[in-house]
C-alpha positions as CSV (number, residue, x, y, z in Angstrom):
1,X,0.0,0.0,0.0
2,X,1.7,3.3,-1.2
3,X,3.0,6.2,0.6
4,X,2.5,9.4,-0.2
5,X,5.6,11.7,-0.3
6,X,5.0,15.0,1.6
7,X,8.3,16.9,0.9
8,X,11.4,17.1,1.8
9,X,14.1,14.6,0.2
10,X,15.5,13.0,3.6
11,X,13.9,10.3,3.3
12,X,12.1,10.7,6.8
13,X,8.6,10.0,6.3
14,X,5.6,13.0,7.6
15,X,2.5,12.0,9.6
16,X,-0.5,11.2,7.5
17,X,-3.5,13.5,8.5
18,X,-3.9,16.2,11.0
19,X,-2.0,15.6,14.6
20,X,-4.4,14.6,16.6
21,X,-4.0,16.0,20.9
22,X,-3.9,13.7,23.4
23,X,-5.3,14.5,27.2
24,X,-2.8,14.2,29.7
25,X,-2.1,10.5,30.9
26,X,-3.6,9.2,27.7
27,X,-1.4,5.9,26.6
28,X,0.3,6.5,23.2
29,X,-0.8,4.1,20.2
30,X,2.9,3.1,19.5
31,X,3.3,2.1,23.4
32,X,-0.3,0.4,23.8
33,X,0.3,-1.8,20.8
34,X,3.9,-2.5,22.5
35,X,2.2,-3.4,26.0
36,X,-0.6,-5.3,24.2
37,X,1.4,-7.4,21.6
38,X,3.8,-8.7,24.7
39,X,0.3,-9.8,25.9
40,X,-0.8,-11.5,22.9
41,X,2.2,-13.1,22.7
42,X,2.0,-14.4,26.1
43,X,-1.4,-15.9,25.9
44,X,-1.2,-17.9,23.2
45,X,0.5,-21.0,21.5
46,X,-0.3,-21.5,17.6
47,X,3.1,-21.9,16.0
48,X,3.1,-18.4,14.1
49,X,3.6,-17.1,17.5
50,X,6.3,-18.1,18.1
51,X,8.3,-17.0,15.0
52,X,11.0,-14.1,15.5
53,X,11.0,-10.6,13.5
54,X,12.6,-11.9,10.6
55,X,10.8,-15.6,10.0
56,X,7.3,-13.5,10.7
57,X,8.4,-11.4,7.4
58,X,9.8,-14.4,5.8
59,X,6.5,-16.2,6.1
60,X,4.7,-13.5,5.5
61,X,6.5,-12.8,1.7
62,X,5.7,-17.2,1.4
63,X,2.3,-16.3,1.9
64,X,1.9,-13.2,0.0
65,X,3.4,-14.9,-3.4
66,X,1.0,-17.7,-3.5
67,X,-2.4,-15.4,-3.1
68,X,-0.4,-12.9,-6.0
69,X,-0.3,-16.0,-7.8
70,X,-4.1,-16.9,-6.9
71,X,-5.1,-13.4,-7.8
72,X,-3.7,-13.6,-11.2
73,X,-5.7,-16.2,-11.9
74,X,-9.0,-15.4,-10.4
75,X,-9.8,-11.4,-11.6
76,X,-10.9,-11.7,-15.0
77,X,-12.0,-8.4,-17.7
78,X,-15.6,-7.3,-16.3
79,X,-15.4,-9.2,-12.7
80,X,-16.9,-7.1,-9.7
81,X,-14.2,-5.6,-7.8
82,X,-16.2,-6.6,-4.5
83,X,-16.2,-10.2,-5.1
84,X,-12.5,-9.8,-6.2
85,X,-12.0,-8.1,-3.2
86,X,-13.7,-10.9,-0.8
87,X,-11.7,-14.1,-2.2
88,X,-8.4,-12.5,-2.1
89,X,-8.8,-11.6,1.7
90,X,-10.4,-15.0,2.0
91,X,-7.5,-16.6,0.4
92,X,-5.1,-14.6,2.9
93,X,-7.1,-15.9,5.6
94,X,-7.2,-19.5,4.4
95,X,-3.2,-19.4,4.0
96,X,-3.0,-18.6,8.0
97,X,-2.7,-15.0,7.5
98,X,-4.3,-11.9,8.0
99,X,-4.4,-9.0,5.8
100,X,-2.0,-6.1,6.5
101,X,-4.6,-3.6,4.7
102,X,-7.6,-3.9,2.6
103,X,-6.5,-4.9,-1.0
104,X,-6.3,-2.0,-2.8
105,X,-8.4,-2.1,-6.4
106,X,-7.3,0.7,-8.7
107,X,-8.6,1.8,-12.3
108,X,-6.9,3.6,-14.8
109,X,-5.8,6.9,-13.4
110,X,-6.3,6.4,-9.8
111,X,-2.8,5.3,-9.0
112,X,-3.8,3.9,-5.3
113,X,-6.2,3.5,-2.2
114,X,-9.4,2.5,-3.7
115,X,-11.5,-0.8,-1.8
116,X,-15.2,-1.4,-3.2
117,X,-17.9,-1.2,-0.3
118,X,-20.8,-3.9,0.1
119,X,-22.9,-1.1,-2.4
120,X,-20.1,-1.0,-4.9
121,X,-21.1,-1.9,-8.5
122,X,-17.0,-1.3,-9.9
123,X,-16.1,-4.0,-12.4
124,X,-12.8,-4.2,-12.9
125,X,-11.7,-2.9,-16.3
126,X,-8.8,-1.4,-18.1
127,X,-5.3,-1.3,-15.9
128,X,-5.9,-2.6,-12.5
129,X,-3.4,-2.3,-9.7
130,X,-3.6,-4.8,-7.3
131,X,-2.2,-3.9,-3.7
132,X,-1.8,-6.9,-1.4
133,X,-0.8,-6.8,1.9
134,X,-0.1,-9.5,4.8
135,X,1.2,-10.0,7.9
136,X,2.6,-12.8,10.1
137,X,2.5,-11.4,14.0
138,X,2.2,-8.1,12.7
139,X,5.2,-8.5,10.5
140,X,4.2,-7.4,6.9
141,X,4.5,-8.3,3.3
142,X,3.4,-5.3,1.2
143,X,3.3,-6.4,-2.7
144,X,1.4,-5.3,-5.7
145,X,1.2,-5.9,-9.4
146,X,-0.7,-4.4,-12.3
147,X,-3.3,-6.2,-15.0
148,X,-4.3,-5.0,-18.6
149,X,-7.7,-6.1,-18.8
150,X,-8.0,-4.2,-22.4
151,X,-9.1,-6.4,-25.6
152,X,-6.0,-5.1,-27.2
153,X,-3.4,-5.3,-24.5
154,X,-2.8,-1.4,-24.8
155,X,-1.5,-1.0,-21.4
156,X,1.5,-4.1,-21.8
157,X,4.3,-1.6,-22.3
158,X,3.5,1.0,-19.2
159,X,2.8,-2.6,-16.9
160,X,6.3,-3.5,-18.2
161,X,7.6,-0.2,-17.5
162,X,6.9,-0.3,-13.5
163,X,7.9,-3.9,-13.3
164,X,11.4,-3.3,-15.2
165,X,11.8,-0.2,-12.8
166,X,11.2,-2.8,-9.5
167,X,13.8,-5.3,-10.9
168,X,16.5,-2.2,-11.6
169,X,15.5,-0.8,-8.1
170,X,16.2,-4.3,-6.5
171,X,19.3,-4.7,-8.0
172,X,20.5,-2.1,-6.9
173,X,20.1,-3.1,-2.8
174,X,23.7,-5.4,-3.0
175,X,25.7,-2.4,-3.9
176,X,24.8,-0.8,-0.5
177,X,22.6,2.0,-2.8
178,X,22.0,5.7,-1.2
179,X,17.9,6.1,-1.3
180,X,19.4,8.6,-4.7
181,X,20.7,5.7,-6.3
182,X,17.5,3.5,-5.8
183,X,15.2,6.6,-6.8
184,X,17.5,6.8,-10.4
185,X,17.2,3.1,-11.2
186,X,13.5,3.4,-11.3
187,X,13.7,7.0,-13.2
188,X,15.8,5.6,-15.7
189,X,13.9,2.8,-16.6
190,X,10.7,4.1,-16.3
191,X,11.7,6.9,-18.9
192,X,13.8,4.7,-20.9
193,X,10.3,3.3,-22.0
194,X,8.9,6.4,-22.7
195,X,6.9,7.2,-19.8
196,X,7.3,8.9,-16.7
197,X,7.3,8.0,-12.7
198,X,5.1,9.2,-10.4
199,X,7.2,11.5,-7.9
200,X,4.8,12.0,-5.3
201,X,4.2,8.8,-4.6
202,X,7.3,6.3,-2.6
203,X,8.5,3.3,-1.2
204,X,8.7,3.0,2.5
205,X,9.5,1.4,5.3
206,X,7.9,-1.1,7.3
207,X,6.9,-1.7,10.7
208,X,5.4,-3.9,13.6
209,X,1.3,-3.1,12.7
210,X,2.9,-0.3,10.7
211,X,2.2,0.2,6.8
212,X,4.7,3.0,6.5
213,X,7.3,3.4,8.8
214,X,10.7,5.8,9.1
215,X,12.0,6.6,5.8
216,X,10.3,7.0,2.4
217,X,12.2,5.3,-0.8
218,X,11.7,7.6,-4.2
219,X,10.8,6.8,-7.3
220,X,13.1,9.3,-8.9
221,X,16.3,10.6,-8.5
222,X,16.4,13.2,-5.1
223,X,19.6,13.6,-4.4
224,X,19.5,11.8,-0.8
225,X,22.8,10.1,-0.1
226,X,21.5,8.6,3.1
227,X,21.5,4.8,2.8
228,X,19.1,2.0,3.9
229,X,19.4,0.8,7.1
230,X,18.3,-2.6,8.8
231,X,14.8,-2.9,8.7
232,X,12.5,-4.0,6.4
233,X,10.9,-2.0,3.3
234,X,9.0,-2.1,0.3
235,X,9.4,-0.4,-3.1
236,X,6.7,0.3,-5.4
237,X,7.9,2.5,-8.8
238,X,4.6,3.9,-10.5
239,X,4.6,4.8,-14.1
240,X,2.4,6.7,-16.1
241,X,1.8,8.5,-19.5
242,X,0.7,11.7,-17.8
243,X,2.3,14.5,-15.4
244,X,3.7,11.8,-12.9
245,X,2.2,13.6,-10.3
246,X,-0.7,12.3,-8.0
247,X,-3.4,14.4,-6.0
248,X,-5.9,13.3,-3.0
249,X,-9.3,12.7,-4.7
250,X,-12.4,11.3,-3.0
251,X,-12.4,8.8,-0.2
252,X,-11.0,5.0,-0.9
253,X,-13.3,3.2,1.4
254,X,-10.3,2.6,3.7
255,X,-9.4,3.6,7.6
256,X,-6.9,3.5,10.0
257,X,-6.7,4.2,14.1
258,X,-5.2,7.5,14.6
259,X,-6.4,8.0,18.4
260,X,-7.7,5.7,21.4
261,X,-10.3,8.4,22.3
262,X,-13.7,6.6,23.2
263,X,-16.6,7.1,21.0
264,X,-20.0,7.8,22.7
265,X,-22.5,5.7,20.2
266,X,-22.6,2.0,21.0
267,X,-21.9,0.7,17.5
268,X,-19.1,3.2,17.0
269,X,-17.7,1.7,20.7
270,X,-18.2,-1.8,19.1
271,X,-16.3,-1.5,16.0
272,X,-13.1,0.2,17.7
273,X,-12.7,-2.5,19.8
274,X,-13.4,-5.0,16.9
275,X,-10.5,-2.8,14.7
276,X,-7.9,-2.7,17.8
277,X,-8.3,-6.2,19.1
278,X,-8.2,-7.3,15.3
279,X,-6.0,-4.8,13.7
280,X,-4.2,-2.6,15.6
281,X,-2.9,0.2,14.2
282,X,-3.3,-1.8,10.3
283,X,-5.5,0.1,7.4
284,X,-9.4,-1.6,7.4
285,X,-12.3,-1.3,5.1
286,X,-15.9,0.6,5.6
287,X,-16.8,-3.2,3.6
288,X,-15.7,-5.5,6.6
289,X,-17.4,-3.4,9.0
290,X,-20.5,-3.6,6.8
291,X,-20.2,-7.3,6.8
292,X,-19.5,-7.3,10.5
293,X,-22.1,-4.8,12.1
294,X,-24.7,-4.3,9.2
295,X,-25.8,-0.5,7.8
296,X,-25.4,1.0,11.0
297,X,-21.6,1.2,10.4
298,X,-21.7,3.9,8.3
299,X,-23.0,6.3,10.9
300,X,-20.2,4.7,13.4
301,X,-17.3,5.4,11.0
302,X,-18.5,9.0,10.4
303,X,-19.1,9.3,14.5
304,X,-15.3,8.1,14.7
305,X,-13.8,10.2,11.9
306,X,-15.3,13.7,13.5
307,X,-14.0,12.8,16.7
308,X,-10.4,12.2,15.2
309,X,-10.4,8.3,15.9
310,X,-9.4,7.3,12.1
311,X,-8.0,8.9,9.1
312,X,-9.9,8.2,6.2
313,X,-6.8,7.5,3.1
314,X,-8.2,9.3,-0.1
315,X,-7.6,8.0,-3.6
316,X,-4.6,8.8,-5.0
317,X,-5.2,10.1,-8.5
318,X,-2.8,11.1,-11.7
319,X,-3.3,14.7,-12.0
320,X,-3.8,14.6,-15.3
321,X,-6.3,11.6,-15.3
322,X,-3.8,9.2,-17.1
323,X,-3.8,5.7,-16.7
324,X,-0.5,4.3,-14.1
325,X,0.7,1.0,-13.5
326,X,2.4,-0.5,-10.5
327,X,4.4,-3.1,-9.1
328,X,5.8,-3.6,-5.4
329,X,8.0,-6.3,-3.4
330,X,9.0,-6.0,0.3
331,X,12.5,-6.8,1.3
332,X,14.5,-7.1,4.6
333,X,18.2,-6.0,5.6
334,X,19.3,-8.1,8.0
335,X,21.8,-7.1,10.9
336,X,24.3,-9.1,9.1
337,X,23.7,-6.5,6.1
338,X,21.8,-9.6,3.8
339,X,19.4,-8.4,1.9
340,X,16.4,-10.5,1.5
341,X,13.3,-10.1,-0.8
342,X,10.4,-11.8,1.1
343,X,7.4,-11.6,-2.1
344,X,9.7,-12.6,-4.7
């Protein structure tokens, strides 16, 4: 799931949304997931458990290649992007998984951050992007590839654009790369097919129930000679035949906890313990909720997005309403300095 890049060329990613105030004595989200994932751990015994940091993104990059692979062969031209939506998170689900973030379904010119709700009549058509994420203990796989559902294949070449760009930006990451060096690789063969990368848009880091976390990885060449660190990260060029530039459009249908302040309404109460017991700090979808407390969540989410509770992610939209393509693979630096791509 993409990250959009707010400035600067540090590589030090900037909070998404409005800073929310705390009252005093209120318990930080980053040190209540802390305090409650030693408890999970604690209570119980199921294998995945008991994995360490690195095996949890190892098995989660196993994991995430088999449902890219079962996705490739279930969305077919014309197919609802609902029921698309609901067998891939199934499948996740069936592998002994959990998804990371709602799979992201993306037409044309919206370049990222669109999920269908129970309503939504979306069939997919033209160039999808497909955003997949899973996680293992909280330890993600972030991945994504794009899908020319066109008679006449028009969108192969700008598909093979982004995924040439992944392959140069990931051979880069033996050379011990400078975030510059990654961001040029994808420029230069994004452009050497004749179309351009989207700036705005970036790689990131990953964390424990974190999406994006610490730095930002560019899709161009921004003169940042810092150099990746131990962690783990995804990178996820975007190429297009517009502006290669994104703005926020409408809503996508997808949420996040910001804030632990309680909601008054009882379903609203319901549905943020559902999302933190379930999800933590981890994207969800208006859909699940629909699936899980009826029509009623509607009224909830809106009650928890005026009281600052979640961010609602907009679509992320080519400026000048041209189509984009994408592809994305997560990879770990080890202590050791090994670099390991886990959705390859």
């Amino acid at each position: 799931m993409t990250e959009k890049s707010y400035g600067g060329n540090n590589g030090v990613r900037e909070h998404m949304g409005s800073s929310v105030k705390r009252k005093p004595g209120s318990m930080k989200i980053k040190e209540k997931i802390k305090s409650e994932n030693k408890k999970i751990k604690s209570e119980t015994s199921s294998d995945d458990s008991k994995l360490n940091e690195q095996d949890s993104y190892i098995k989660a990059g196993e994991i995430a290649k088999k449902v890219i692979s079962y996705s490739k062969s279930l969305i077919k031209p014309n197919m609802p992007l609902l029921e698309i939506a609901q067998k891939i998170e199934a499948e996740i689900i069936r592998l002994g998984a959990n998804p990371a973030f709602p799979v992201n379904l993306s037409i044309d010119q919206i370049a990222a951050h669109y999920h269908p709700t129970l309503e939504d009549q979306t069939l997919a058509t033209g160039l999808l992007k497909v955003d997949i994420g899973i996680h293992i203990n909280g330890f993600i796989a972030d991945t994504a590839f794009s899908l020319d559902l066109t008679s006449d294949n028009k969108y192969k070449e700008l598909i093979k654009a982004s995924e040439d760009a992944l392959v140069a930006a990931l051979a880069t990451l033996n050379k011990d790369p400078t975030f510059n060096d990654i961001g040029l690789a994808i420029q230069q063969a994004i452009e050497r097919k004749g179309f351009s990368p989207i700036i705005n848009l970036c790689g990131h880091g990953l964390g424990e129930y974190e999406i994006h976390e610490g730095v930002t990885i560019p899709n161009y060449a921004n003169n940042n000679l810092n150099k990746i660190e131990k962690g783990a990260y995804a990178i996820e060029p975007f190429a297009t035949t517009g502006e290669g530039k994104i703005y926020e459009g409408p809503g996508s249908n997808i949420y996040k906890i910001i804030n632990l302040k309680n909601p008054r309404g009882p379903t609203a109460r319901k549905i943020m313990e559902y999302i933190w017991g379930k999800n933590h700090t981890l994207p969800f979808s208006l859909r699940e909720l629909q699936e899980e407390f009826g029509p009623m969540s509607r009224l909830a989410i809106k009650e928890l997005e005026q009281l600052g509770v979640i961010h609602h992610y907009p679509q992320l939209i080519e400026k000048s309403h041209k189509p984009v393509s994408q592809a994305e693979h997560t990879f770990i630096k080890t202590p050791q300095g090994k670099i390991i791509i886990t959705t390859k």
